[in-house]
N, C-alpha and C positions, 0 to 999 in steps of 0.2 A: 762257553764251555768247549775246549780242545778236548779230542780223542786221538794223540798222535800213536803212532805202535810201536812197538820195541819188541824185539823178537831175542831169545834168551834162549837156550840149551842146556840146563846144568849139566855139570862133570857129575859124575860119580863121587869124583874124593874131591869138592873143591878144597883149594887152598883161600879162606876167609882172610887172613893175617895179611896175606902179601899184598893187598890189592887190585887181585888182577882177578877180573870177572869168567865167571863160564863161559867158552866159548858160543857167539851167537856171528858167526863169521856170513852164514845168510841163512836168509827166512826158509825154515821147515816146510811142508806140506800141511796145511791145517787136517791133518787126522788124529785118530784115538784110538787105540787097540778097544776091541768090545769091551763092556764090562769094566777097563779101569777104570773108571772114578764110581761103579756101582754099589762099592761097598760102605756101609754109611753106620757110625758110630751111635747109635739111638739108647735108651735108656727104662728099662721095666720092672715090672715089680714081683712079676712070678714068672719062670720058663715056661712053664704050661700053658698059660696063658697070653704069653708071649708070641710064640708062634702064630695063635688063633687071630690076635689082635692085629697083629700086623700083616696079616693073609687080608684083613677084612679094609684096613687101611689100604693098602695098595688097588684090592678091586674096587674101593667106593673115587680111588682116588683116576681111577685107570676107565671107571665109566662116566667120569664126567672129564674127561679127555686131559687127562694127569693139573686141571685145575681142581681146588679144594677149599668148600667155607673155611675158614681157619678157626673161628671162632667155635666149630661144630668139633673140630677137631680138638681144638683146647681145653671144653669142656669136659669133652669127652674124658680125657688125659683127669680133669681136677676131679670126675665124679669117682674115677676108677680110685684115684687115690684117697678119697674122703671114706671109700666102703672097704678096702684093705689097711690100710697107713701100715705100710711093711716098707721097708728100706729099701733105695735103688741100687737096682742092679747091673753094671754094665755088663753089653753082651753085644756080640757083634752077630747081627742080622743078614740075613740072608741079600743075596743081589735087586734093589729095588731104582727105581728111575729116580735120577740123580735133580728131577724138579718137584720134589715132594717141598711143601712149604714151610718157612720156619717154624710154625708153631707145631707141626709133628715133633720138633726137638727142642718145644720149652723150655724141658726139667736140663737142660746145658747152660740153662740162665743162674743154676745154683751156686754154679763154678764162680760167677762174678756179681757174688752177694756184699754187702752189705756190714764192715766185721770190723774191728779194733784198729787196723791197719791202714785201711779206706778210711776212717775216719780221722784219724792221727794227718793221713795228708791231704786230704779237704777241710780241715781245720788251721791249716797253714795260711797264714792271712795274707801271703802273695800267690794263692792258689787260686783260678781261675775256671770257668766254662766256656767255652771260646764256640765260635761260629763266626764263619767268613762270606760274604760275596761278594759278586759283583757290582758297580753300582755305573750308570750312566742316565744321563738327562734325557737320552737316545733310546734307552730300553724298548724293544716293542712290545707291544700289549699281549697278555695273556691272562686266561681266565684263573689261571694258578695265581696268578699276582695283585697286589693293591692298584684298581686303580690309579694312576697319577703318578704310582709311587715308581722313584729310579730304582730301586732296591731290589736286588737279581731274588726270586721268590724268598723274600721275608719270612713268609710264614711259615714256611719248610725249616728256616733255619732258630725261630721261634720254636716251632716243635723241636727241634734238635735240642735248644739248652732249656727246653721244662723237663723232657724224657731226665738229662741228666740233673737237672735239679731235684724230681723225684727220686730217682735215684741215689742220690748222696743225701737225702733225707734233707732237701733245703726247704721247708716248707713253703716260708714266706717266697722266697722265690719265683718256685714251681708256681703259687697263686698268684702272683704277679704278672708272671709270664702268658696265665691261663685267662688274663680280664680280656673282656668282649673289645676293646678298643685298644689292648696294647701293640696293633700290629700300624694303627694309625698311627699312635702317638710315638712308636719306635722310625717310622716312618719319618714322620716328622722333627726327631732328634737327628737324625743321620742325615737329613737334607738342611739342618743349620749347622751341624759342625762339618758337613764339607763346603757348603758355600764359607764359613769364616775360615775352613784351611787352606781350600785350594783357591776361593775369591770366582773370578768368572770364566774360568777354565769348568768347574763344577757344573755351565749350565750348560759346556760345549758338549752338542750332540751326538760329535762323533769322539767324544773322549771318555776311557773310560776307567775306573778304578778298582782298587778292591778295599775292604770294609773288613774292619776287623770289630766285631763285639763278644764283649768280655764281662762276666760278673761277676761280686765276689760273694760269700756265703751272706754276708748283712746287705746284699742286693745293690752294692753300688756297682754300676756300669759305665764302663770306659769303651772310648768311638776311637778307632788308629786307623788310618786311610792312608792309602799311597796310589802313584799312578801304577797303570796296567798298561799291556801291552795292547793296540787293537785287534782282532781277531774275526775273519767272516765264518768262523762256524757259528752251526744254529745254535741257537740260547733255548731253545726248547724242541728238542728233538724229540720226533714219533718213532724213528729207528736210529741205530747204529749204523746201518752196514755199509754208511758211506765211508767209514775209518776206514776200508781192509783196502780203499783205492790208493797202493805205491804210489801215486802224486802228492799221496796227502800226508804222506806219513814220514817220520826219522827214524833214529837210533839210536839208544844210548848204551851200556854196558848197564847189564841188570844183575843182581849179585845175590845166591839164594843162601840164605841164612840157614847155618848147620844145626846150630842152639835153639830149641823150642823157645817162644815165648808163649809165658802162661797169661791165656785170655782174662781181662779184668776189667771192672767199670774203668778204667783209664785207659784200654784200648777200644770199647765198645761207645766211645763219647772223646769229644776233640777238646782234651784242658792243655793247662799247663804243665802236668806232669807228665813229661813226655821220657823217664829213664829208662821206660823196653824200647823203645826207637833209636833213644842215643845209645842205647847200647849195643843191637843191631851192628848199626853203622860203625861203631868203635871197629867194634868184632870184623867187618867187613873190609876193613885197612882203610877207613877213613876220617876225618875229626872234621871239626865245626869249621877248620878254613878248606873244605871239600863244598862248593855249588852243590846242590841239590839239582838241581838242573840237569849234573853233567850226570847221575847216576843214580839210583836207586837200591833200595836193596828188599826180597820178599819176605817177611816174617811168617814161619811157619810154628803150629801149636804141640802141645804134648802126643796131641794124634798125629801128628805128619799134614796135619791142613793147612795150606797157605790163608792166611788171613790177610793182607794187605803189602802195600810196599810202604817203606816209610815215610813216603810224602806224596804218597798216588793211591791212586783206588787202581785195583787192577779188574782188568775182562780179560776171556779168554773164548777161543774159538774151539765150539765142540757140537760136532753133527750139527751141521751146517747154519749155528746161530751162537751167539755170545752170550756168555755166562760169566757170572760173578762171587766171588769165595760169598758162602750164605752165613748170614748173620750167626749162625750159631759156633761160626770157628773162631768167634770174639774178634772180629775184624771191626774198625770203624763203620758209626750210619751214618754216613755224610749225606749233603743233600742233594749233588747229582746223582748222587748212587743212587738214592729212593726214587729220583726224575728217571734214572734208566730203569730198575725196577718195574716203576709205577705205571711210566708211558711211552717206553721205548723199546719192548719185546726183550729186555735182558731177562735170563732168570738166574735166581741163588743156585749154588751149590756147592758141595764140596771138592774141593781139589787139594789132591795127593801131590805132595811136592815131588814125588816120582813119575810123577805122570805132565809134567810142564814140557808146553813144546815152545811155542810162540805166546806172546802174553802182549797183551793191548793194555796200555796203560794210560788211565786218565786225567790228563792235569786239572790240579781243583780250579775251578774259575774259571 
């Protein structure tokens, strides 16, 4: 897992067309004016009630040290709505701590339902679920992992294509995905088609690849593997904050997207359908013979939220710890993002594309 850094400035007016990135000529000061990124797009069902409810959310959230059961929260959310059923309301909420958890902004999961459209292109029978990682015969052990298994945490990225299989309504799939031994037996496919593709390279310890699995809606899955570069960052990192060390880091020209994309189960899950990315990057003055490598570009939403770059997860550095666009700004769940998440002190939030100083961007794998 690389965490190199890229530091980015937008312009005001960029110019998207010609090419040529905001300047990011050198690294910022990692600050934040107060309050900008305070303001947070949330969703209610009565004004009156509004106010009270989210006065009572912030102190339940504020006295257990801006940690929050979610699940307490969520109910919360579905009982309110089972005893009204009145229409949501957008309204913009007063200034709250920008690490309130995703399940305070559920109901922004409506935006990327389930409808005519989504269906028409997951029914395309070259359309795909895709999850990638690492693989090496050298992996070191971790309690997140299969035993035995080369396979950079399987099971994370197991949970990534059932989420989207339930999701696109794959039934059989999702059940597939969910059996008690499909993380062995996936294990075990991916350790016979790289020993027959790569031969005995496959068992060298200091070699290492990446893995691509892919399913299709009648649940046939395809294994594409290639070599990887070696890398001594940790493969399971408790913190980040070794990134911010200028020895460890580069630059590339990072380019922020003027045009909102509108958040969908196709940005919120890693397929084949990737036409708000390519388009992004068209937008951005570049085509398919542009490396990814040498450049990136930020996709922002109908709110002004940064949601990802187009081939990175992005962090950002704010009051003195790192954060990351939160799930609700229809950004990819990849599964280092949930490893920094989960067990490396990152938290979600939202970030105003007017408010980007320095952005730490993480290459997958």
């Amino acid at each position: 897992m690389q965490f190199p850094i890229f530091s980015s400035r937008p312009c005001q007016h960029p110019a998207p067309r010609s090419g040529r990135p905001c300047r990011s000529q050198h690294r910022q000061p990692h600050s934040q004016p107060e309050g900008a990124l305070g303001f947070l797009q949330a969703y209610y069902l009565d004004t009156n009630w509004e106010h009270e409810y989210a006065k009572k959310r912030y102190e339940g959230i504020e006295e257990d040290g801006l940690e929050v059961k979610r699940d307490e929260i969520t109910n919360l959310d579905t009982n309110w709505h089972h005893e009204h059923s009145q229409p949501l309301l957008p309204l913009k909420c007063e200034v709250w701590p920008c690490t309130l958890p995703w399940a305070v902004f559920s109901r922004r999961k409506l935006a990327m339902a389930f409808d005519d459209e989504v269906e028409a292109i997951a029914s395309d029978p070259n359309f795909e679920i895709i999850t990638t990682f690492a693989y090496s015969a050298g992996l070191p052990y971790n309690e997140a992992s299969l035993p035995g298994s080369h396979c950079y945490l399987l099971q994370h990225g197991i949970d990534r294509l059932q989420a989207a299989a339930s999701d696109l309504s794959w039934t059989a799939v999702a059940k597939d995905l969910r059996s008690i031994d499909r993380v062995q037996s996936l294990s075990k496919q991916v350790s016979a088609h790289m020993l027959s593709i790569h031969d005995e390279a496959s068992k060298d310890l200091g070699r290492r690849f990446i893995v691509r699995l892919a399913f299709k809606r009648d649940g046939i899955l395809s294994i594409m593997s290639g070599p990887r570069p070696n890398s001594t960052d940790t493969l399971y990192p408790i913190t980040l904050s070794n990134i911010m060390n200028p020895l460890r880091t580069s630059e590339i020209p990072v380019y922020l997207e003027t045009e909102p994309t509108t958040p969908s189960l196709f940005t919120k899950h890693k397929t084949t359908h990737r036409q708000s990315y390519s388009a992004a990057w068209k937008r951005a003055g570049m085509d398919e013979t542009t490396p990814p490598a040498e450049c990136d570009v930020l996709l922002q939403n109908e709110s002004g939220h940064i949601m990802e770059g187009a081939f990175r997860t992005v962090y950002f550095w704010r009051n003195g710890r790192l954060v990351t666009p939160s799930s609700v700004s229809g950004c990819r769940m990849g599964v280092s993002r949930r490893w920094a998440v989960e067990n490396a002190g990152v938290k979600e939030t939202l970030i105003t594309a007017m408010d980007i100083s320095d952005i730490i961007i993480k290459c997958n794998n």
